[in-house]
BASE-66149 format. One line per 4 residues: their letters; for each residue z negated, y, x of C-alpha. Coordinates in nm, 4 decimals. Each point is the difference from the previous one (the first is absolute). Layout:
// BASE-66149
a> Z,Y,X; ...;
//
This chain:
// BASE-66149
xxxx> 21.7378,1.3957,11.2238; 0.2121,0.2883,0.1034; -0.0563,0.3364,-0.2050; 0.2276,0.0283,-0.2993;
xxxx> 0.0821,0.3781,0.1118; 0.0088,0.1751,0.3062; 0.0824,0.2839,0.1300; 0.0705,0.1054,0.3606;
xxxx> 0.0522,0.3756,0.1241; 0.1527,0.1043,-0.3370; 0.1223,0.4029,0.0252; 0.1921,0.2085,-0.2692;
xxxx> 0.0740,0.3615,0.0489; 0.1362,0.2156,-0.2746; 0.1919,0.2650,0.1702; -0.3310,0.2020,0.1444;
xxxx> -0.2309,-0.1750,-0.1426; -0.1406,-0.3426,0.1624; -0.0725,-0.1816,-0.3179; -0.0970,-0.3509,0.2141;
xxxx> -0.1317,0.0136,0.3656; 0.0012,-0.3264,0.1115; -0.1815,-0.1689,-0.2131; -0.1221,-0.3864,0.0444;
xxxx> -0.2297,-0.2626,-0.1496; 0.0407,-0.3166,-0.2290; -0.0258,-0.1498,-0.3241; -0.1697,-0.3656,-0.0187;
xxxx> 0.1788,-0.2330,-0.2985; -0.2007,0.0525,-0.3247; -0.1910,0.2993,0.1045; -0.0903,0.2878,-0.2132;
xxxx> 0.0732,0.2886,0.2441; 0.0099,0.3723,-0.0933; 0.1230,0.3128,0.0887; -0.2073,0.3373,-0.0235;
xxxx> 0.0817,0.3572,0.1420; 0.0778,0.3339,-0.0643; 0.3110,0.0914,-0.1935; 0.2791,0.0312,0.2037;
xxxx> -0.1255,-0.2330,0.2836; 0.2850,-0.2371,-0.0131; -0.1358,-0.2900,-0.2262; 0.3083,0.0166,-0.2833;
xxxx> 0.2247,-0.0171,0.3357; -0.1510,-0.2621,0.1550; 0.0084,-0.2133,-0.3095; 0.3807,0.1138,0.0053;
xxxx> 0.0542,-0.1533,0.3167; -0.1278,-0.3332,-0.0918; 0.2061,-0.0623,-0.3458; 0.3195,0.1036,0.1836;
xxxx> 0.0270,0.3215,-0.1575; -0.0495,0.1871,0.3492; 0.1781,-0.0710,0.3259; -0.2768,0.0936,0.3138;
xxxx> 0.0902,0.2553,0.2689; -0.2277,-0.2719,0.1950; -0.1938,-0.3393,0.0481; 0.0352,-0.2478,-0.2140;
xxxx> -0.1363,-0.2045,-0.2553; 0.0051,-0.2941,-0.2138; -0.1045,-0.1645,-0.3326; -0.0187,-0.3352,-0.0848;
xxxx> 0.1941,-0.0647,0.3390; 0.2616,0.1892,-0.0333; 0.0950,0.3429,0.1648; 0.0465,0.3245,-0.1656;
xxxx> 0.3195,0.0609,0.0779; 0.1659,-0.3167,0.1024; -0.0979,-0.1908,-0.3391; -0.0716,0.2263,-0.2595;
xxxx> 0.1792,-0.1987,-0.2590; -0.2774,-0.2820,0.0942; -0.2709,0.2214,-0.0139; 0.0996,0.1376,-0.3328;
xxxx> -0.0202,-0.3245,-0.1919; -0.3640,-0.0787,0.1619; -0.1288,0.3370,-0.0964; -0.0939,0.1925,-0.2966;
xxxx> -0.0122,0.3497,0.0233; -0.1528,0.2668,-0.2803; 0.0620,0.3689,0.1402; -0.1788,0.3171,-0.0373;
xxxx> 0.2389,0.1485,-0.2251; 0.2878,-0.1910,-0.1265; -0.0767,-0.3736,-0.1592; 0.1444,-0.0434,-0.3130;
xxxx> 0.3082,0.1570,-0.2429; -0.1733,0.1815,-0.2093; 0.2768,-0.0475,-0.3215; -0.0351,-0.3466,0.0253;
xxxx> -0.2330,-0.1824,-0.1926; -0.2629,-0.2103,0.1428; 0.2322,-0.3555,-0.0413; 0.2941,0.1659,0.1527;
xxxx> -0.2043,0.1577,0.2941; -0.1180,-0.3719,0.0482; 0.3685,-0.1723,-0.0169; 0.1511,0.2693,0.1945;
xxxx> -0.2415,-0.0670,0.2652; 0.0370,-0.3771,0.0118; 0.3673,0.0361,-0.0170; -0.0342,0.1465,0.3281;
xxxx> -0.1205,-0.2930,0.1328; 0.1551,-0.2386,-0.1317; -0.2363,-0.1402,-0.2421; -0.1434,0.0595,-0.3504;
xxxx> -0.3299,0.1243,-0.1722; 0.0408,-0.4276,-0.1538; -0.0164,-0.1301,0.3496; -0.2712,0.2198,0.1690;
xxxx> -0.2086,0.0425,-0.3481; -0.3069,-0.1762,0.1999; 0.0245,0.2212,0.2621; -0.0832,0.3246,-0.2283;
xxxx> -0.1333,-0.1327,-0.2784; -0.3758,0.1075,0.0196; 0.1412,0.3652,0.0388; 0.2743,-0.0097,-0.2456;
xxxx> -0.1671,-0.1464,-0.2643; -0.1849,0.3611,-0.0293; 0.3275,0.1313,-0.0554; 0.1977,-0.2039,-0.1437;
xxxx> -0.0802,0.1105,-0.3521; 0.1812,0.3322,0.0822; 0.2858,-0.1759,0.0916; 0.2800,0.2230,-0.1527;
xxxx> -0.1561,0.3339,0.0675; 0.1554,0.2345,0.2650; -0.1852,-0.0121,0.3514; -0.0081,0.3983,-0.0202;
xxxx> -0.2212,-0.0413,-0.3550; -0.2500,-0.2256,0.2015; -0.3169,0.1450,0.0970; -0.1061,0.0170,0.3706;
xxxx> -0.2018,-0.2888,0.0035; 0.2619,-0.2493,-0.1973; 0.2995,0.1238,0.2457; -0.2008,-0.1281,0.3365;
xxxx> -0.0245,-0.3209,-0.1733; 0.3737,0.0068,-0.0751; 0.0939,0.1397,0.3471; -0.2207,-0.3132,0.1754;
xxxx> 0.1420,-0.2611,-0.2223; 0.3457,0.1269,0.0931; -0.0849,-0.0011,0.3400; -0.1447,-0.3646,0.0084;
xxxx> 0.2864,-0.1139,-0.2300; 0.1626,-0.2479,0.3161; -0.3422,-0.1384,0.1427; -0.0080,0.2505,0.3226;
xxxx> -0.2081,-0.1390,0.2891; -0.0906,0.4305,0.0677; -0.0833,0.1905,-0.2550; 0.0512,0.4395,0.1047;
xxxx> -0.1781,0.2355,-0.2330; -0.0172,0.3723,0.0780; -0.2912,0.1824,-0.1777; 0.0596,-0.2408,-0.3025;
xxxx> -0.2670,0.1832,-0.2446; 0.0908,0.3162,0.0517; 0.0010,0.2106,-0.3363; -0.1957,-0.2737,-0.1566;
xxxx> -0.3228,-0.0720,-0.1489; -0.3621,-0.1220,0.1240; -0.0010,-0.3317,-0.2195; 0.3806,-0.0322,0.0468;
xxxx> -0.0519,0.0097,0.3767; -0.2676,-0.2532,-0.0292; 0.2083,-0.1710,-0.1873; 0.2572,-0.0036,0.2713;
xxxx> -0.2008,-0.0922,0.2487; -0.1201,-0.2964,-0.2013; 0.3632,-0.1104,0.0236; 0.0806,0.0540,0.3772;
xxxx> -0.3473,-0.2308,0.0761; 0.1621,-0.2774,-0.2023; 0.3133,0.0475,0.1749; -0.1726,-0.0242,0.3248;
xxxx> -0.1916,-0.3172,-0.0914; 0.3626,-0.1184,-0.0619; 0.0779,0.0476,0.3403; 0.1607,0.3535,-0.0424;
xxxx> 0.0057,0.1831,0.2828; -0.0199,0.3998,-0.0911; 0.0615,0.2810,0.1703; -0.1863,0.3005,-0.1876;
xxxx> -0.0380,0.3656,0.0348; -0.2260,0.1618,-0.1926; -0.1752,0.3741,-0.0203; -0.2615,-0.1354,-0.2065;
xxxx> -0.3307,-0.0742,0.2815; -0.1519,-0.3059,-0.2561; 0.3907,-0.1193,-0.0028; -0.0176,-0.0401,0.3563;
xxxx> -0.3651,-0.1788,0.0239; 0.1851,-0.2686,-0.2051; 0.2150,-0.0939,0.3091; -0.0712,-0.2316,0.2974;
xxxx> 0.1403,0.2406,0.1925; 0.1061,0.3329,0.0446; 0.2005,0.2565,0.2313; -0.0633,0.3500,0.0034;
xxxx> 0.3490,0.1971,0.0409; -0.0219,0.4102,0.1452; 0.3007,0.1534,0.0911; 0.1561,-0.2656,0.0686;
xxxx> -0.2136,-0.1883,0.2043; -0.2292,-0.2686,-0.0363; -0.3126,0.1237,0.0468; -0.2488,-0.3448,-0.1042;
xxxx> -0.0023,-0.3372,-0.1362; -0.2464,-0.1813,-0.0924; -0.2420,-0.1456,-0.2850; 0.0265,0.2948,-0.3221;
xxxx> -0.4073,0.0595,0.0609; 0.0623,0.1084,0.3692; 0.3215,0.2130,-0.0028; -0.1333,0.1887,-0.3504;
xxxx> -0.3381,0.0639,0.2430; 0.1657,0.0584,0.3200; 0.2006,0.2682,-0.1630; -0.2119,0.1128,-0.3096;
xxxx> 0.0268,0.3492,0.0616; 0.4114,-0.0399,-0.0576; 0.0086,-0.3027,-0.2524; -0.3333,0.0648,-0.1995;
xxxx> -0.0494,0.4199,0.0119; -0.3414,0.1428,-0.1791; 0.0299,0.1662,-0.3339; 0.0831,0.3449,-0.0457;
xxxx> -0.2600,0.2227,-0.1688; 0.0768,0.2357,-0.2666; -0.2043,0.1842,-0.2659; 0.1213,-0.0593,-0.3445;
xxxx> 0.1346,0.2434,-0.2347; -0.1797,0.2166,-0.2077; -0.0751,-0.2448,-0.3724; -0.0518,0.2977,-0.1752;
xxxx> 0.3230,0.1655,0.0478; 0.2528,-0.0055,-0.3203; 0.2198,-0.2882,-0.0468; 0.3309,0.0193,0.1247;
xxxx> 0.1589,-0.2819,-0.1060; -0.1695,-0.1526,-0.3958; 0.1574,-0.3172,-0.1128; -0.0601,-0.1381,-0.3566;
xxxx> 0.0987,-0.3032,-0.1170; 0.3671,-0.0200,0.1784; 0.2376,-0.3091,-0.0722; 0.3282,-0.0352,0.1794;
xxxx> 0.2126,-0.3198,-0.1540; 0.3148,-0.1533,0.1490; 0.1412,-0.1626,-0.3080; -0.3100,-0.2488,-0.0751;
xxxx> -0.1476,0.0285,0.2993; -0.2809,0.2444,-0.0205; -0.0546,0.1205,0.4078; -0.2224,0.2547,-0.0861;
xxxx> -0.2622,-0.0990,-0.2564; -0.2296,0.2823,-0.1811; -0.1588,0.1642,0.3500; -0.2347,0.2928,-0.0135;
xxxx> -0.1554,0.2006,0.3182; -0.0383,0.3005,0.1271; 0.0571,0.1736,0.3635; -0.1721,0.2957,0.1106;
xxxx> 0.1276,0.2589,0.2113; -0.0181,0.0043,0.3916; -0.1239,-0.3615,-0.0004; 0.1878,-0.3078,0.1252;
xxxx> 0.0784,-0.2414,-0.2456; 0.0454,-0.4147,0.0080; 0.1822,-0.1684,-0.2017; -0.0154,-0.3933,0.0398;
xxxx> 0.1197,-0.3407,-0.1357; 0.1998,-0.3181,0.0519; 0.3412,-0.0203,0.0819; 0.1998,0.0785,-0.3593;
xxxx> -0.3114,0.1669,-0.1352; 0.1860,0.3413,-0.1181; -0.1335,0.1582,0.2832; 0.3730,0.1565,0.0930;
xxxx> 0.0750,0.0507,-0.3638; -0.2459,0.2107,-0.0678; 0.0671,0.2272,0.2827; 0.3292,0.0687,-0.1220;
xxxx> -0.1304,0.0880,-0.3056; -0.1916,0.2122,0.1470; 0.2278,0.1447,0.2295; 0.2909,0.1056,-0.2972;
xxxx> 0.2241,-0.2810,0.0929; -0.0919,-0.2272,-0.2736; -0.0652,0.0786,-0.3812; -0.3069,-0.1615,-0.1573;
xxxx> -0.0022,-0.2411,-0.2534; -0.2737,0.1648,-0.1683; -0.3052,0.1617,0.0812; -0.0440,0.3237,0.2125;
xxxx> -0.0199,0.0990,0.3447; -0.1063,0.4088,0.1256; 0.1098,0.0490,0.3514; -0.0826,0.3168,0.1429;
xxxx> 0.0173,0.1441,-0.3382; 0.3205,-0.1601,-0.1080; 0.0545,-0.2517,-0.2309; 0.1686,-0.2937,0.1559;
xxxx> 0.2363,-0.1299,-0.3172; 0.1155,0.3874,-0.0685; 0.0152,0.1930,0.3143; 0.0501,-0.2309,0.2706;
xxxx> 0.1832,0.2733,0.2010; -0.3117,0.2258,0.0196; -0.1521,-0.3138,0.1339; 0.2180,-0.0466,0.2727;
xxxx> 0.0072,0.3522,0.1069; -0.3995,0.0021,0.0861; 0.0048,-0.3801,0.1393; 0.0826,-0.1971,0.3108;
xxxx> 0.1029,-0.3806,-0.0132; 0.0217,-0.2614,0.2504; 0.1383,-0.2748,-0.1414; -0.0259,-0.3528,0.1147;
xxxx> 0.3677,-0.0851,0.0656; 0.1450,0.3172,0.0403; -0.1328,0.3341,0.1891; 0.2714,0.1172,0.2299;
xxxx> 0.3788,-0.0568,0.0594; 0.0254,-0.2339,0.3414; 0.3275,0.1410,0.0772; -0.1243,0.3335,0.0433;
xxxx> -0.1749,0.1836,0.2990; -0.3814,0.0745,-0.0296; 0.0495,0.3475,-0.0044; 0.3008,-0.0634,-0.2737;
xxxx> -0.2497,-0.2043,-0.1894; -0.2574,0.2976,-0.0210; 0.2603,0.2580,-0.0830; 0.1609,-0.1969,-0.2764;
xxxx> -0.3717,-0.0632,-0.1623; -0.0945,0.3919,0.0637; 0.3080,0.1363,-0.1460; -0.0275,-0.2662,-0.3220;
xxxx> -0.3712,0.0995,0.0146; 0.0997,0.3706,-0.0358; -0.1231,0.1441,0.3145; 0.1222,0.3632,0.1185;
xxxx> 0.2911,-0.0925,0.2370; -0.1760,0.2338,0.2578; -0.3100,-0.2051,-0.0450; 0.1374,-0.3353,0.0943;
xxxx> 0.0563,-0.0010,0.3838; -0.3090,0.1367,0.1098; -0.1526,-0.1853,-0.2756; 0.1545,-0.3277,0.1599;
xxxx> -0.0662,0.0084,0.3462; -0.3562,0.0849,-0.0770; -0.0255,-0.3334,-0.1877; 0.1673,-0.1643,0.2404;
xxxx> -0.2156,0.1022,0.2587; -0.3002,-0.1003,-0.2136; 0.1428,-0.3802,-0.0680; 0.0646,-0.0201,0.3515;
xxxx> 0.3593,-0.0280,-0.0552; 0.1920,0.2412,0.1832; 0.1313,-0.1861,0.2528; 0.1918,-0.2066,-0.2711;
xxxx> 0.1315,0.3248,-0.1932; 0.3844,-0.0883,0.0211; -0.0771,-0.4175,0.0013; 0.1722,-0.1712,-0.3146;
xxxx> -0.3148,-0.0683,-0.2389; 0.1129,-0.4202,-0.0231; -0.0510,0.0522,0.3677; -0.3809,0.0993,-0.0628;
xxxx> -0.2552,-0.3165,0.0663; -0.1395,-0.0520,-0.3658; -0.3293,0.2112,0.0572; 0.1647,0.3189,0.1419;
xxxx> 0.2244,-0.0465,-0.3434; -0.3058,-0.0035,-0.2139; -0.1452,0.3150,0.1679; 0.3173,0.1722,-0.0248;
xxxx> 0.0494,-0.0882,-0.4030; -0.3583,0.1221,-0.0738; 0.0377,0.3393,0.2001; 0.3839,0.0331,-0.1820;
xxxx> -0.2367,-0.0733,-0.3729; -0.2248,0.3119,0.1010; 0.2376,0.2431,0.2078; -0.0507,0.1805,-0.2932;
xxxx> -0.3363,0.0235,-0.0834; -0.0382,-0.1447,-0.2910; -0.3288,-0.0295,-0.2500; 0.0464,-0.4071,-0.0254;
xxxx> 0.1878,-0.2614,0.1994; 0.0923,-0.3330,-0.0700; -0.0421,-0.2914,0.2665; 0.1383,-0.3361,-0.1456;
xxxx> -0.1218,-0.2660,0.2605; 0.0961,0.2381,0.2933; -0.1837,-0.1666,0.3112; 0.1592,-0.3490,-0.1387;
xxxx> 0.0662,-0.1952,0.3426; -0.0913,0.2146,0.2809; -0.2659,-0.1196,0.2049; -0.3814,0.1277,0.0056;
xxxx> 0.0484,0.3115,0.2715; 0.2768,0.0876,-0.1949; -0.1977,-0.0009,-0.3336; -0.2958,0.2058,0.1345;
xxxx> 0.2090,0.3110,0.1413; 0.2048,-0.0262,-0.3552; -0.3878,0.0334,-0.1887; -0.0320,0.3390,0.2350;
xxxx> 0.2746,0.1549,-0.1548; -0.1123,-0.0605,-0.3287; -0.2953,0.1115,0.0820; 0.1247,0.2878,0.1408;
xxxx> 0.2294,0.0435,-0.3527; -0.3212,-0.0294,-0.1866; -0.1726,0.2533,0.2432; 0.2576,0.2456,-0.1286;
xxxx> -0.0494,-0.0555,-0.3441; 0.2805,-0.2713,-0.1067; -0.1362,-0.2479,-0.2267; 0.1438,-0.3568,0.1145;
xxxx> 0.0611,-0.3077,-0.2170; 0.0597,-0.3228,0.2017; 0.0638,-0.3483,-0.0817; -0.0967,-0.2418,0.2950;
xxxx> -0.0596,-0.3806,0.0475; -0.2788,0.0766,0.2697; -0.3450,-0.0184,-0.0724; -0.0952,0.1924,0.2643;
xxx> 0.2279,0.2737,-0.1028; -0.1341,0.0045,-0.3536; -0.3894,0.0386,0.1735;
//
């Protein structure tokens, strides 16, 4: 039986940068085969390529029989295809996401109902709320059913449970094995190391290049010290020191949906703070409460000696945030990025150059000084937003999910700078889905 996929000398060069160097290897029909590497090592492109979104500057390759660039309207209907970033209309509610996307295709959520129905069924309920009000773990079962909605023979996912939950990616998982047994064949990339172990197969990507494939157990050992890096150590903070964030019974409600629900803790100063839960658990809600951006409910919140309902400009003042979805403006230059932040920060103007090539020089990027940020491979971005959240020294910064989706090198040399933060005295709360992370 020929290979369902395959791929043959594939190249893509972005200006400079060689994003694809001639990359080859196939896909066998009904195969669970994943993609791991570094961010930035050409994985999203590749995947690109074979939906039809890309043209190549080389090779060739073909799904389901077809060629790339000869029949991409055939290809199209065999495959379905959840990207990294964009998947679903976030105004729309869950139905119209659904219809829109069988519309597409020339068929209906009635005729294909079969096809989703173990996954929609956990949604379905929720029918007539907006995809943006979903929580991470319910819109990756939205995106997949939208992406299965005309029976495709390929099935594309690039790092599908990113932002989202332990049990919710379990959860997804669950699904994709079913899908597989149906005779499915999926294309995955992943960050996630016990994600990968779940395929038959996988392909380690670097720069570009193929660099192994083989069973999960022996590319994860043949390149541990890459895929699987050792812990960092750190000495905790100092549980003695004053609090310098107290929380006592704080409620946030939406109309008559309590988010928040009567939390109490305390975080000391100089230590480094987790903060964990499910998917929709308030996590997010309470760090805008805590950050000034959101008015409790009820209850009260100190932060660094301000009170959170009454002077939420005090708070902001002595803070950093890194916020899931937003941390820096994509259109801008890095160095634009960090003078924006400093000036809205209120660092002395004659501060803020040498100020900024010093931290650029520290993140290792000042190469990229004058590259557009939405240019920036996911993990540089991440570095860059936590350095912009404490260019200013702050006592306490915020870190909402910020090494979401970058792969396990990437995560490490983000932990040293925190460390380093903490080192210098900045006390850091972090949500995080990693359990290693939380250790």
């Amino acid at each position: 039986m020929k290979p369902i996929v395959t791929i043959s000398g594939i190249s893509k060069r972005y200006g400079s940068v060689e994003a694809l160097k001639a990359i080859s290897f196939s896909v066998e029909r009904g195969e669970l085969f994943g993609l791991i590497g570094p961010d930035g090592s050409g994985k999203s492109t590749l995947f690109r390529i074979l939906t039809t979104l890309l043209l190549p500057d080389a090779g060739k390759a073909t799904v389901c029989g077809f060629d790339s660039v000869d029949d991409y309207a055939q290809i199209r209907r065999c495959v379905g295809y959840m990207p990294g970033k964009f998947s679903l209309y976030q105004d729309l509610s869950v139905k119209e996401n659904l219809d829109f996307f069988a519309t597409i295709f020339h068929t209906s959520l009635q005729t294909n109902y079969n096809q989703i129905k173990d996954i929609y069924r956990q949604i379905e309920p929720f029918n007539d709320r907006r995809a943006g009000a979903l929580s991470g773990g319910m819109k990756q079962k939205l995106a997949l059913c939208c992406a299965l909605i005309h029976k495709p023979e390929v099935l594309f996912l690039d790092e599908p449970t990113t932002g989202v939950d332990p049990v919710s990616r379990k959860e997804f998982w669950e699904m994709l094995k079913r899908l597989k047994e149906q005779g499915v064949t999926i294309l995955v990339s992943t960050p996630f190391m016990d994600e990968a172990r779940r395929c038959d197969r996988i392909a380690f990507l670097q720069e570009g290049e193929i660099r192994g494939i083989d069973t999960p157990e022996n590319i994860l050992t043949r390149f541990r010290s890459i895929l699987c890096p050792p812990g960092l150590a750190h000495e905790r903070g100092n549980e003695e020191s004053e609090p310098i964030i107290r929380v006592e019974q704080l409620v946030k409600r939406f109309g008559n949906f309590t988010a928040v629900n009567h939390i109490s803790f305390e975080v000391k100063r100089g230590e480094i703070f987790g903060f964990l839960g499910a998917n929709g658990a308030g996590k997010t809600t309470a760090m805008r409460m805590l950050t000034g951006l959101s008015k409790p409910t009820s209850g009260k919140a100190i932060v660094a000696g301000f009170d959170a309902a009454t002077q939420p400009e005090e708070i902001k003042r002595h803070i950093g945030y890194m916020s899931q979805k937003f941390s820096l403006y994509e259109d801008l230059a890095v160095w634009e990025n960090v003078r924006l932040f400093a000036g809205i920060y209120g660092v002395p103007k004659a501060e803020i150059a040498p100020r900024t090539n010093t931290m650029l020089r520290r993140i290792g990027l000042e190469k990229e000084r004058n590259t557009l940020v939405r240019e920036l491979p996911l993990g540089w971005k991440q570095r860059l937003a936590f350095s912009v959240a404490i260019f200013h020294e702050p006592e306490l910064v915020f870190l909402d999910e910020p090494t979401g989706g970058v792969d396990p090198a990437t995560r490490r040399q983000f932990w040293e700078l925190i460390y380093q933060a903490a080192g210098r005295g900045i006390t850091i709360f972090v949500t995080t889905h990693y359990m290693d992370e939380a250790r």
